[in-house]
C-alpha positions in Angstrom: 28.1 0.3 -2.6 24.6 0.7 -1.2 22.6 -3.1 -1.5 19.8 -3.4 -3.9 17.2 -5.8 -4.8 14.6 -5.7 -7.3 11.1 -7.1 -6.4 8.3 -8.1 -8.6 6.0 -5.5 -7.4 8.6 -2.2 -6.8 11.5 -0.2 -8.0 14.7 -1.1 -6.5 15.3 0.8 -2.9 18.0 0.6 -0.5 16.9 -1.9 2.2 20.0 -2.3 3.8 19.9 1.6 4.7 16.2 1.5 5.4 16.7 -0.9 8.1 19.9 0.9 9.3 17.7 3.8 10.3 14.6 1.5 11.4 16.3 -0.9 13.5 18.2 1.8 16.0 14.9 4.3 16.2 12.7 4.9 19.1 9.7 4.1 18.5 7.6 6.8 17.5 7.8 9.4 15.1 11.7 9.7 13.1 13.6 12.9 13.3 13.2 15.0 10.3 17.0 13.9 9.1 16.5 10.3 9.8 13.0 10.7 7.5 15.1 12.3 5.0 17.3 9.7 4.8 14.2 7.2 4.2 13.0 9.3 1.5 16.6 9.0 0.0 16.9 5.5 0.4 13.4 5.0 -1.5 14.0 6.9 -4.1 11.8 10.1 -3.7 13.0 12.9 -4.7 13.3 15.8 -2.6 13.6 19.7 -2.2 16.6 20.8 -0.9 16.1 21.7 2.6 18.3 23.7 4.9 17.5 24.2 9.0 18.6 27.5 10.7 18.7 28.4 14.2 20.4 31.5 14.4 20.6 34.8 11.6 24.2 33.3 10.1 21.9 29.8 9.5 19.9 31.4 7.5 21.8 33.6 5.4 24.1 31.0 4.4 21.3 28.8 3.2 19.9 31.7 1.3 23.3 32.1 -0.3 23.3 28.1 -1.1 20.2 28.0 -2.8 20.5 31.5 -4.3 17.2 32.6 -5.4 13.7 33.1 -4.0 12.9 30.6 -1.1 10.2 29.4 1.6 10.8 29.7 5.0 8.6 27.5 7.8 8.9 27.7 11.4 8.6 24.5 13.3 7.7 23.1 16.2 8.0 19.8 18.6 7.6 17.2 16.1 7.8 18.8 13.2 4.3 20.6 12.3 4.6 23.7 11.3 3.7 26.4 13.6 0.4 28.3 12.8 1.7 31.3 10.9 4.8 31.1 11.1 5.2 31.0 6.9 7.2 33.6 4.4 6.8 32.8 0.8 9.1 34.4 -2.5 11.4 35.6 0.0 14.0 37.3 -2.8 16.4 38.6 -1.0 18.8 38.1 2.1 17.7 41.4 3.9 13.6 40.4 4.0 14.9 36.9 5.0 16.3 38.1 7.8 13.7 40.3 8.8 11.5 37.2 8.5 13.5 34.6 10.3 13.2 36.7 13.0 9.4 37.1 12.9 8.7 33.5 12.4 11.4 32.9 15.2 9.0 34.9 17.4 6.1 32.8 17.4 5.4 30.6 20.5 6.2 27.2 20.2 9.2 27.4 16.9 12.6 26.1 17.4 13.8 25.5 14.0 13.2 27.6 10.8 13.7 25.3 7.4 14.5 27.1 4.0 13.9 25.7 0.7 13.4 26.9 -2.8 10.2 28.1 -4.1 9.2 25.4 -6.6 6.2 25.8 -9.0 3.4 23.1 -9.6 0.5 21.4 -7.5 0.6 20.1 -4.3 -0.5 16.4 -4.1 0.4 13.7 -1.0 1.0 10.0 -0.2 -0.1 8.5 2.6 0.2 4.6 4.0 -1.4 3.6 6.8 0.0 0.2 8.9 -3.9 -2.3 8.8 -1.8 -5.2 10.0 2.0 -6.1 10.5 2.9 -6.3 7.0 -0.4 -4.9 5.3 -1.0 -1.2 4.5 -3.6 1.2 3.1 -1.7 3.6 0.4 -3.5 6.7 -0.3 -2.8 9.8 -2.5 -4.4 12.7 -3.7 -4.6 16.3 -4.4 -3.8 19.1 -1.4 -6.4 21.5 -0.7 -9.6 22.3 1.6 -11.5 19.7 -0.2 -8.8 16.5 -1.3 -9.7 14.4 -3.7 -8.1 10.8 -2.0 -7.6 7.5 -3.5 -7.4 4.6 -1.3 -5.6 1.1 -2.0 -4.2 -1.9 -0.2 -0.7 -2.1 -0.9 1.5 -4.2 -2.4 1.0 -1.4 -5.2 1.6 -2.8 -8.1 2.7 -0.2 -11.2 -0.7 -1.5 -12.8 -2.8 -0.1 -9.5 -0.6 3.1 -9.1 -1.7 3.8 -12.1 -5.1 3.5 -11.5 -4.8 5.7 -8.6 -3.7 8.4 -10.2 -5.6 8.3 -13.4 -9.0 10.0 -12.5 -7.1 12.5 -10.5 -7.8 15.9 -11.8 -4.3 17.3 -11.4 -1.7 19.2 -14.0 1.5 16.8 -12.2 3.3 14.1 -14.1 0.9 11.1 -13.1 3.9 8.6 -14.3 6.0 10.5 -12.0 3.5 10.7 -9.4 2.3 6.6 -9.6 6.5 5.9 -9.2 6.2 7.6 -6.1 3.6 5.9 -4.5 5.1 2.5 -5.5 8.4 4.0 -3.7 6.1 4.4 -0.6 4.5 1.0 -0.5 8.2 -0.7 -1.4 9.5 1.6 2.1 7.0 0.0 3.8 7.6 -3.4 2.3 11.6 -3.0 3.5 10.6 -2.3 6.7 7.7 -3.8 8.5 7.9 -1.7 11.7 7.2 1.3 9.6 3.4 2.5 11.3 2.8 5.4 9.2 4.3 7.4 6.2 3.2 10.9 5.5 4.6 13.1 2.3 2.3 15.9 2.3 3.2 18.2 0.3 4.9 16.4 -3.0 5.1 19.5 -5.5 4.3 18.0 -8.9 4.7 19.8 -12.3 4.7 18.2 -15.8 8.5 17.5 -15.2 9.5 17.0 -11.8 7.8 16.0 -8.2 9.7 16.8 -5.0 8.8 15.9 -1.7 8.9 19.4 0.6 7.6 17.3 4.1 7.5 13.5 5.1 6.4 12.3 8.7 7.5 8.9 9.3 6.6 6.9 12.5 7.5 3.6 13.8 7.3 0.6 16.0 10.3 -1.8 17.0 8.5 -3.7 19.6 6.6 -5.6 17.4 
């Protein structure tokens, strides 16, 4: 059974698979899986996400998730390639005609697939200051973000303060949880430089993280 330990200031998270990943990763930015598995191991939720390479790849994740999905073309690193997005893709036919298009474009190795989920796009974002000490931001997507700045530890007090004057529709309960799960990642591991979610999709119900970049340094 997966060890866990509560702490005055966070939910309970998995630190003995959070520094599993950390301790055998270059330093640098994680893979998308190994992020994934940080996210798990915190607690965020997540939006399924399937990878395809190939035509077959891509159908059988369509037939997985079985109803309207996005489909992002990636490149080195994991940014998404300019233009290289399908939205409300319904069926398996105009997915293939797009996973071919977005294949196309210079630069895109990898095409992910995940359902089309409704709500607002907010983010999380903690900065390393000092070994130890981070900055914890959050906010709402969109050309002009409104951003919150905090030093963490976060306690559930100052998440939610963070969220509070936010002028978004998403669950802010749900939302402060989150970013206490970010600043209790970082607390687990040290190393951790930077941890981006951008976007969380946030309705009144549910929040899902669709993208989380995740860099690190072990020679410290």
């Amino acid at each position: 059974m997966a060890e866990t330990k509560t702490d005055p200031h966070y939910p309970p998270v998995d630190k003995r698979m959070i520094s599993d990943v950390v301790q055998i990763a270059n330093r640098g930015f994680l893979s998308q899986s190994a992020s994934k598995v940080l996210l798990d191991a915190a607690g965020i939720n997540r939006a399924r996400q399937y990878r395809a390479v190939s035509e077959q790849e891509a159908k059988l994740a369509f037939i997985s998730i079985g109803g309207p999905v996005a489909m992002k073309g990636l490149i080195e690193g994991g940014k998404l390639a300019s233009g290289a997005i399908a939205l409300n893709v319904n069926d398996i036919g105009t997915g293939k005609i797009e996973f071919d298009r977005i294949m196309n474009i210079d630069g895109v190795s990898v095409v992910t697939i995940e359902p089309m989920l409704e709500g607002e796009e907010v983010f999380i974002y903690a900065a390393r200051r000092h070994y130890g000490l981070y900055d914890i931001s959050c906010g709402i997507c969109g050309s002009k973000p409104v951003i919150v700045k905090r030093e963490g530890p976060i306690t559930p007090q100052l998440a939610s303060e963070m969220v509070e004057g936010l002028d978004t529709s998403v669950n802010k309960f749900i939302f402060a949880e989150n970013i206490r799960r970010v600043s209790a990642l970082c607390d687990a591991a040290p190393s951790i430089l930077s941890v981006e979610i951008n976007p969380l999709i946030g309705n009144e119900r549910t929040m899902n993280a669709l993208n989380a970049r995740i860099s690190i340094d072990n020679d410290d």
